[in-house]
Structures are given as structure tokens and as C-alpha cells.
C-alpha positions in Angstrom: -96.6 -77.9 -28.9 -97.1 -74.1 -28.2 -96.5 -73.0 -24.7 -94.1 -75.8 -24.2 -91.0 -75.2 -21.9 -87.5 -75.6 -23.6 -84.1 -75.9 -21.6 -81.1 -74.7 -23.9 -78.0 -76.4 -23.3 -75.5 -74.8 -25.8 -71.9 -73.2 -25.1 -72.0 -71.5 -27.9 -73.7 -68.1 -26.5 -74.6 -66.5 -30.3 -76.0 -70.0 -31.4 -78.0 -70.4 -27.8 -80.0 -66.9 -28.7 -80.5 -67.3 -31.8 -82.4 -70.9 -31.0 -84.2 -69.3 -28.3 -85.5 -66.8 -30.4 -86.5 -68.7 -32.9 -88.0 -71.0 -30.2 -90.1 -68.2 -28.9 -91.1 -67.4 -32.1 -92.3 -70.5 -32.8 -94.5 -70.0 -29.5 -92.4 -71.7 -26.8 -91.0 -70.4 -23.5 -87.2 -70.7 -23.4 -86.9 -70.6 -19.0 -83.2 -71.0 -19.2 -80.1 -71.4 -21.1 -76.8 -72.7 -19.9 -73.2 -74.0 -21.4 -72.4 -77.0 -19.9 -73.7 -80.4 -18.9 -73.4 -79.8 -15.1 -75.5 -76.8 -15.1 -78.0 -78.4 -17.5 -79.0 -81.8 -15.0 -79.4 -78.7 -12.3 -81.3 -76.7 -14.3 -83.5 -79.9 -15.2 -84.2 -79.9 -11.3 -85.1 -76.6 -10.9 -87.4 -75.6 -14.1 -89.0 -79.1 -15.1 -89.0 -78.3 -18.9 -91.2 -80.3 -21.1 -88.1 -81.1 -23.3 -83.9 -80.6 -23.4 -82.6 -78.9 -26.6 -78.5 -80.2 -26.2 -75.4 -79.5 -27.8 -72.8 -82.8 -27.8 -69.7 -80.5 -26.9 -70.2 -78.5 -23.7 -68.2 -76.6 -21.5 -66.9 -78.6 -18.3 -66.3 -82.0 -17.4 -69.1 -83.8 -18.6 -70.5 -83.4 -22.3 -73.8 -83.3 -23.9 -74.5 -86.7 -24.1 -73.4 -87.8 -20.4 -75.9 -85.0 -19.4 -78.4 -86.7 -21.2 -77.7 -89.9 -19.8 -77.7 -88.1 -16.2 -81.4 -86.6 -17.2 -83.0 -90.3 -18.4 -81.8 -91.5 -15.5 -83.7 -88.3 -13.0 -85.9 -86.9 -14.8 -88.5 -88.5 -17.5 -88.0 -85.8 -20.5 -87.2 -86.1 -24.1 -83.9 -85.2 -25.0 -83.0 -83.7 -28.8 -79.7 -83.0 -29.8 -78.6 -80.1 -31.7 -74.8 -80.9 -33.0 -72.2 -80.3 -35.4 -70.9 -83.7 -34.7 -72.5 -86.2 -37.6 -69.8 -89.0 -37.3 -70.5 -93.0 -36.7 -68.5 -92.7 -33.1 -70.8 -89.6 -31.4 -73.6 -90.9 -33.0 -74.3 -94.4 -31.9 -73.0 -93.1 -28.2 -76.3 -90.4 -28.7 -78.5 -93.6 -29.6 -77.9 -95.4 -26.4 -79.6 -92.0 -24.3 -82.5 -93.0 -26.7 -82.8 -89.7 -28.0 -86.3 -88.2 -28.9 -84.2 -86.3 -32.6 -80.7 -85.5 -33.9 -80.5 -82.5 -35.5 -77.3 -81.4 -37.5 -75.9 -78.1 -37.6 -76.3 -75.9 -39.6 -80.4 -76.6 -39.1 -83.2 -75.2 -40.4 -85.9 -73.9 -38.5 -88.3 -76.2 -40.2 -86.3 -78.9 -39.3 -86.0 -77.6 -35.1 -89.8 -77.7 -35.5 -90.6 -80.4 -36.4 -88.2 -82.2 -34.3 -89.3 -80.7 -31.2 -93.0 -80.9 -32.3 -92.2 -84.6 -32.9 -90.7 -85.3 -29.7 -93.0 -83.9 -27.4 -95.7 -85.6 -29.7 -93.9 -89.0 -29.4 -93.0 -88.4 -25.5 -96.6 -87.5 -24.6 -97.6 -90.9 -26.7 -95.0 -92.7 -24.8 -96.9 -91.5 -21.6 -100.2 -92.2 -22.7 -99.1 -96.2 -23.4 -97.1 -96.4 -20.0 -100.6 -95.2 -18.4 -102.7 -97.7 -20.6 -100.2 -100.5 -19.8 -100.0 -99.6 -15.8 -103.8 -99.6 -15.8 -104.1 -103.2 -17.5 -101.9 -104.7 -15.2 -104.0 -102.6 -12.5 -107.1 -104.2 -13.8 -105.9 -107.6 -14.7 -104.8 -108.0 -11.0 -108.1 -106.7 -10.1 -109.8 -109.3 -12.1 -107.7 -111.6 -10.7 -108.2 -110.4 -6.8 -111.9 -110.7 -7.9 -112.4 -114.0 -9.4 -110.1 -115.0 -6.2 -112.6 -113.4 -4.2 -115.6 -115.3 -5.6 -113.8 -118.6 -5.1 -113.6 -117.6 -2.0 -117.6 -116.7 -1.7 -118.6 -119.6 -3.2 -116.9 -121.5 -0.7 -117.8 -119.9 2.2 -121.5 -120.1 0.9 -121.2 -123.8 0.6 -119.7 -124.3 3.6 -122.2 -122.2 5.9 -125.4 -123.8 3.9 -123.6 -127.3 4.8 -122.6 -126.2 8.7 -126.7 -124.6 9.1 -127.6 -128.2 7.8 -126.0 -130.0 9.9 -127.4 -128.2 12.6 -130.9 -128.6 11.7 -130.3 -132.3 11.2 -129.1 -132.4 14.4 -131.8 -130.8 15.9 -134.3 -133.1 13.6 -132.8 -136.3 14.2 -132.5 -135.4 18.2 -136.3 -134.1 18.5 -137.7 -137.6 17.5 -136.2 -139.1 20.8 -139.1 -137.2 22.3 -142.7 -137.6 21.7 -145.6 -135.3 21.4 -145.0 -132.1 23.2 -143.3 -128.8 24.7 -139.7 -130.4 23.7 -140.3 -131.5 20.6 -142.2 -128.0 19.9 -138.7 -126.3 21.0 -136.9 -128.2 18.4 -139.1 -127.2 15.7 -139.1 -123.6 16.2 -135.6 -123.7 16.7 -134.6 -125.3 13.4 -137.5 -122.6 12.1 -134.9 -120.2 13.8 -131.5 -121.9 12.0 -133.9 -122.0 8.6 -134.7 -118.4 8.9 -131.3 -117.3 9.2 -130.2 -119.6 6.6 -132.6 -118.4 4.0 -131.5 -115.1 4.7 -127.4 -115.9 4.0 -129.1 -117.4 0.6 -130.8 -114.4 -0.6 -127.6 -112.4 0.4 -125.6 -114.7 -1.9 -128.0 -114.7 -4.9 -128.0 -111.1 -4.9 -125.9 -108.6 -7.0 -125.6 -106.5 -4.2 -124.0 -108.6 -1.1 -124.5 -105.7 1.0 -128.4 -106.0 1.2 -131.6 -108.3 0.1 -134.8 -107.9 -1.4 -137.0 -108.3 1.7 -139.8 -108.5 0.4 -139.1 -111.4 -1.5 -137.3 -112.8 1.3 -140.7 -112.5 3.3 -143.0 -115.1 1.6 -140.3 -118.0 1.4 -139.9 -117.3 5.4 -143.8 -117.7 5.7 -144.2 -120.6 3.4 -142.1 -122.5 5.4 -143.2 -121.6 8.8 -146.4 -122.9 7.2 -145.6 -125.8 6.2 -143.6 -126.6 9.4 -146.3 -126.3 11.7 -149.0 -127.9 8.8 -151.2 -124.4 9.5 -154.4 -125.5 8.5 -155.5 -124.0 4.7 -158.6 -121.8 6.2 -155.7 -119.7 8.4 -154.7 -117.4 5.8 -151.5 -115.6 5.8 -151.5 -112.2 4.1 -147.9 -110.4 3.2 -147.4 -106.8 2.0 -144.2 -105.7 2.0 -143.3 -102.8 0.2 -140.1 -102.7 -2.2 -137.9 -102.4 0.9 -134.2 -104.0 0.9 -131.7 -104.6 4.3 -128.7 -105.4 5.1 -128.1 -108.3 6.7 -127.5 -106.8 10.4 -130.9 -105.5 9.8 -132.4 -108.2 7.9 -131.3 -111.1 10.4 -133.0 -110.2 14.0 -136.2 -108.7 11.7 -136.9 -112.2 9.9 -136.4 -113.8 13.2 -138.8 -111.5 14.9 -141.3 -112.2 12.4 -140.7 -115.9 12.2 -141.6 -115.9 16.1 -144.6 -113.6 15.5 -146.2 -115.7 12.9 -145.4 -118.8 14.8 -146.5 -117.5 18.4 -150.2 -116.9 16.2 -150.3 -120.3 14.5 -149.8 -121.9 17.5 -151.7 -119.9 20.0 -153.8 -117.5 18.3 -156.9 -119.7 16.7 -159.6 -121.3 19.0 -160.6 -123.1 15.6 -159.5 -123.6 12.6 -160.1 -120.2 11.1 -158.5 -117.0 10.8 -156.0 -114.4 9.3 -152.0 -113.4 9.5 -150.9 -110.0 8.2 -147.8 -109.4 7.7 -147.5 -105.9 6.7 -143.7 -103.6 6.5 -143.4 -100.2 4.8 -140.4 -97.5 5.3 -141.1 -94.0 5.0 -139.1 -90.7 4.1 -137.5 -90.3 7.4 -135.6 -93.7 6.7 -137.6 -95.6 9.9 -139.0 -99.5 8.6 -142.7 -100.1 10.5 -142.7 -104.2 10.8 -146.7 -104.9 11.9 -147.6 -108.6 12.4 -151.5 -108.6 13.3 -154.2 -111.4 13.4 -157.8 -111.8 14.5 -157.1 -114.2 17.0 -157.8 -114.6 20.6 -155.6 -111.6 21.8 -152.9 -112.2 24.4 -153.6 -113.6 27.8 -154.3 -110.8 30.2 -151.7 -113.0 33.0 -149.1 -113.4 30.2 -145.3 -113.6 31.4 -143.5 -112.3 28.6 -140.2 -113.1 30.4 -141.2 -116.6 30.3 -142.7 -117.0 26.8 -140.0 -118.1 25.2 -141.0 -116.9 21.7 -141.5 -113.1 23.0 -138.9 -113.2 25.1 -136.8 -113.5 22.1 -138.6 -110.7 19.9 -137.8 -108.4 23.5 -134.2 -109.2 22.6 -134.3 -108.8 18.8 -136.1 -105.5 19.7 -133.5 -104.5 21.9 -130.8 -105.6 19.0 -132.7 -103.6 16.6 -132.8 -100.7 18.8 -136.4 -100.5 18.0 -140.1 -99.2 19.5 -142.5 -101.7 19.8 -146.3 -101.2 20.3 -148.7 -104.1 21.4 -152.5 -104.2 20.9 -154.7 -106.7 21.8 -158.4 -106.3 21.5 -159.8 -108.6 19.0 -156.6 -110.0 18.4 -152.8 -109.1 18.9 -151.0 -106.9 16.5 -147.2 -105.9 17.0 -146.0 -102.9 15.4 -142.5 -102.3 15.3 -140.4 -99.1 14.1 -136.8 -99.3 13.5 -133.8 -97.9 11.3 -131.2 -99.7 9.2 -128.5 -100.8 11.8 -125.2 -99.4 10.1 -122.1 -100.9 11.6 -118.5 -99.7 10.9 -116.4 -102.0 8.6 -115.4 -105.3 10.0 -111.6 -105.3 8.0 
């Protein structure tokens, strides 16, 4: 490993220059040398070599291998021992600091070599499987945090489908005390209301992206069941064209309820007869504003209208506000609302 820092622990001062010359000639840098183990766990501190080339037998209280043990313990380094010591006794103590090579004096500068090249080799592996193992258990706890999480989802989506139900049943079941009439019209378009913003929490939920739906595929299922709600006769046609546009769902909530009233407001109120036409119509454009136009070729708005007291655009007033959005009203051979707005972005709620 050229370029590699070595620490030189060797009392011997003839036998320390002579390795660190034939360490720099080999192409490593050679920071420090010192003679005893004291100096050596210091040293450790203050140069951060790549690996510790140590004689057993030191100067001062503590010897080679005790040094050792002190740098396993601090710092995460190789260690390789350069002794004269070969016997059973020193040995097996060196094999307990998990040394990284054992070379015997006299040594051969082949043999330092390849020792050295060999432990920083097998230290940088040692790394590299610590990493790969830290980052499985990283990822298996993250696989486990997420399959938690989509428990959870699941849950939660079952639970607010079944709570929304239960609402509209409610609403359903209490609307037939009533007959024919403005109270029994309230109920419908308010579990129209509850079904828009149900419909709206399912395409969240079928989509990769929780963060956002595909509105314009959101759009159709909305009209279909308005629709089919209020039995719209076949010759009132109801056109959609929505461009590839997707919201989030602070965005997407109060703009399919403002279009559920829209389209309602002209079923119910728009047509003398039997005839006529919807268009639903949203685009975006480059400087990230949404333009919402719900038009038809109906009657036009009454000139004495109270639009604090129609209920239905009274509530698009409020949506509008919620939106934060402009809205322009025509009515000459029909109404048309054209609303522009941006993507309501809302800090995180956790």
C-alpha cells in the first residue's frame, strides 16, 4: 500500500532506521519512531498511522504487546509485530491482540512487505465487511420500519373507508325520514360531498406516490357518480378534459369538492329541458398555476342570486378562499367558472 503511514515502535535505535528506510523505500511514510510502549499509544493519538510496526521488548513499563492491546482498544489499526521473541509463551500472549503478522527477526525485506501489504490489505477488507454488515442491518431494519409502516397504511385505509361509510349510511338511512324535497336534496349532496372526499383518500392509497394523485383520472369517477346520484338525464352530456395534471391531497381535496358543487349546482339548476352540456375542462401551465373551468350552456345564473345563501356557492366561496385562489364568473348564455390556483404546499405535519 504505497503512501501508507507507518508508526515504528522499536528500542532498538540502529534496527528502527534501518526499517524505516527500507519502509520508505518501499514507498511508505515513516511519521514517527519511538522506544517504548507509552510513547507508541501517544503517538497513535497524535499521527493516526494506517498501521503499527512493534517490537515485543520495549523500553519502559509497559511492553510491546500491552501497547497493542492499549491501541485495539483506542484506536482501530492493524498491529504487526517485528520480534526476536519466537517462543510458545510471547506468542500466544501476541495472538490474543489479534495481530494483523508476526514477523521474526532477523526478517527479510520481502517478508516486511508482504506482511505489511497483507495487513493493510486484510484491515481495509475487514472495514469493507463491517460497512456491508452495518448497512444490512441498516436496511433490514428499514425493511422492517417499512413493511410496519404499510401495516399501518393498510389499516388506516380500512378504517377511514369504513368511518366515510358509515357516515354516508347515516346520512342515507336518515334522508328517507323525509320526503321529496330541499332536505332530502341536502342529504344527497352531502353524502356527494363525503363520496368526493372518499374517492379522493382512495386514489391517494392506490397510488405509488402517496404524496399526490392522478387527477385526471380522479375526475371522471367524481362525475360518473355525481351522475348517477342525481339520475342526470342521458341527453345532458358531460364533457372532461383534464390534462396529465397530478395534486396533492391539500390541493386535490377542496378542488374535487369545488367541482362536485359546480357540476351539481348545473344538473340541478342549469337545464330548462332535458338538454344540454357540462365541461369540465383543467390545464396548468409553466408558471405552475392549475386553471379549473366548469362551463355549461344552461340558463346562466339568476341576475337576484344570493351567493351567501346558495348553499352550494357558498361553499365553492370557501374552497376558493382555502385554495387561495381567483375566480372569474360569466354568465351570458350560460355560467362558466374559471378558477386559477397553485399547489397548496404545507410544512410537514411530524
Amino acid at each position: 500500500m504505497s503512501n501508507g503511514k507507518i508508526l515504528v515502535v522499536e528500542d532498538e535505535e540502529l534496527v528502527a532506521q534501518d526499517i524505516k528506510v527500507i519502509l520508505e523505500d518501499l514507498g511508505y511514510q515513516v511519521p514517527a519512531m519511538v522506544a517504548s510502549g507509552e510513547e507508541a499509544v501517544k503517538k497513535v493519538k497524535a499521527i493516526n498511522p494506517d498501521s503499527v510496526l512493534i517490537d515485543v521488548m520495549l523500553e519502559g513499563k509497559m511492553d510491546g504487546i500491552e501497547a497493542a492491546e492499549k491501541i485495539k482498544e483506542l484506536y482501530d489499526i492493524p498491529i504487526v509485530y517485528i520480534t526476536a521473541y519466537g517462543n510458545e509463551e510471547i506468542v500466544q500472549r501476541a495472538k490474543k491482540t489479534e495481530p494483523h503478522g508476526y514477523i521474526l527477526k532477523p526478517f527479510q525485506e520481502k517478508e516486511l512487505q508482504i506482511n505489511l501489504e497483507m495487513a493493510l490489505y486484510k484491515h481495509e477488507a475487514e472495514k469493507t465487511r463491517k460497512q456491508l454488515l452495518e448497512q444490512k442491518i441498516i436496511n433490514e431494519n428499514l425493511n422492517k420500519a417499512l413493511e410496519e409502516k404499510e401495516v399501518l397504511l393498510k389499516e388506516i385505509d380500512h378504517r377511514v373507508k369504513n368511518n366515510m361509510q358509515i357516515i354516508i349510511s347515516l346520512l342515507s338511512l336518515q334522508s328517507r325520514y323525509f320526503e321529496e324535497g330541499e332536505v332530502v336534496e341536502f342529504f344527497k349532496d352531502t353524502i356527494n360531498r363525503v363520496k368526493s372526499m372518499a374517492m379522493i383518500h382512495e386514489k391517494v392509497f392506490q397510488s405509488e406516490n402517496l404524496s399526490s394523485i392522478d387527477f385526471g383520472r380522479y375526475i371522471p369517477t367524481l362525475i360518473s357518480g355525481i351522475s348517477s346520484s342525481y339520475e342526470a338525464n342521458s341527453k345532458i352530456e358531460i364533457d372532461i378534459n383534464i390534462k396529465d395534471i397530478h395534486l396533492n391531497i391539500d390541493t386535490a381535496i377542496p378542488c374535487g369538492l369545488i367541482i362536485n358543487e359546480l357540476v351539481t349546482n348545473s344538473l340541478k339548476h342549469a337545464f330548462i329541458g332535458d338538454e344540454g352540456e357540462i365541461l369540465v375542462e383543467m390545464d396548468s401551465s409553466a408558471d405552475d398555476f392549475f386553471t379549473l373551468v366548469v362551463s355549461d350552456n344552461g340558463k346562466g345564473l339568476p341576475e337576484d342570486i344570493d351567493m351567501n345563501k346558495a348553499l352550494g356557492l357558498k361553499l365553492v366561496d370557501t374552497l376558493i378562499k382555502q385554495l387561495d385562489a381567483d375566480m372569474e364568473i360569466q354568465s351570458n348564455g350560460g355560467t362558466r367558472f374559471e378558477i386559477k390556483f397553485q399547489e397548496l404546499r404545507y410544512n410537514d405535519r411530524f
